[in-house]
C-alpha positions in Angstrom: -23.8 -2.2 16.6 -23.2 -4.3 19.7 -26.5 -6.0 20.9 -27.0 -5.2 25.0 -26.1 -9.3 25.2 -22.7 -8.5 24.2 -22.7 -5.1 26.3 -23.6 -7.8 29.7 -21.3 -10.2 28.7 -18.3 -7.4 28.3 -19.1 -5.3 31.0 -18.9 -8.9 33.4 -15.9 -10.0 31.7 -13.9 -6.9 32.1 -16.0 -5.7 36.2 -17.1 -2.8 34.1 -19.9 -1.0 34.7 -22.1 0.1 31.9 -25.2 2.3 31.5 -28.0 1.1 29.1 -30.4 3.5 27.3 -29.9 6.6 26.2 -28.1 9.8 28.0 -29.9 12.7 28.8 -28.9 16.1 30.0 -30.8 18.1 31.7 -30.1 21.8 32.4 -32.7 24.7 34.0 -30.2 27.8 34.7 -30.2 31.6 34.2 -27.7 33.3 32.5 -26.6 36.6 34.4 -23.3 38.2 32.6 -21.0 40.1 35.1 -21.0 43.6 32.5 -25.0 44.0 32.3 -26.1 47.9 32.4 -29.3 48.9 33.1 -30.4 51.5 30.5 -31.1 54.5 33.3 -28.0 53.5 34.5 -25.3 53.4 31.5 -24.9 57.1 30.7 -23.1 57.7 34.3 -21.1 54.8 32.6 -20.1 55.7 29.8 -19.1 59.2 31.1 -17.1 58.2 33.9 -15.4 55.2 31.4 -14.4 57.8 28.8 -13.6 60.6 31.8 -15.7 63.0 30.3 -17.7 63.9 33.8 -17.2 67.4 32.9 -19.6 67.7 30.0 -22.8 67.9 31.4 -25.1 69.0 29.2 -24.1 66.5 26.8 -24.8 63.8 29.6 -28.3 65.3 30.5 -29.1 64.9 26.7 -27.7 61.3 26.7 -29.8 60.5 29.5 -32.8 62.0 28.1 -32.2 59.8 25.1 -31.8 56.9 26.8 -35.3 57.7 29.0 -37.1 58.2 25.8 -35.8 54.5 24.1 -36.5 53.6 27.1 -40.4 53.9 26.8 -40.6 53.2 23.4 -40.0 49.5 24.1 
């Protein structure tokens, strides 16, 4: 390893600048994906995705599922 003398007298021999120390990275973000359904909200999405609008008493059941998981949690 390279002692920080050496690190000086390189950086002023070739007009280099250097940091000394260690790097650090710092990050505070929140992660919001573009394709996020709400629960209450997916079965409208899933029957207009797969065109099946028509059915719907099989949609009023899948919503009524998706209430009840929906509680449970």
């Amino acid at each position: 390893m390279a002692s920080v003398e050496n690190m000086v007298a390189e950086s002023q021999r070739t007009g280099k600048r250097r940091a000394q120390g260690t790097a650090s990275i710092l990050t505070i973000a929140t992660a919001n994906p573009p394709n996020i359904f709400y629960q209450t909200d997916y079965p409208d999405f899933y029957f207009g995705v797969t065109q099946s609008d028509h059915l719907t008493q099989l949609k009023d059941n899948f919503k009524r599922i998706c209430l009840q998981e929906r509680r449970t949690d």
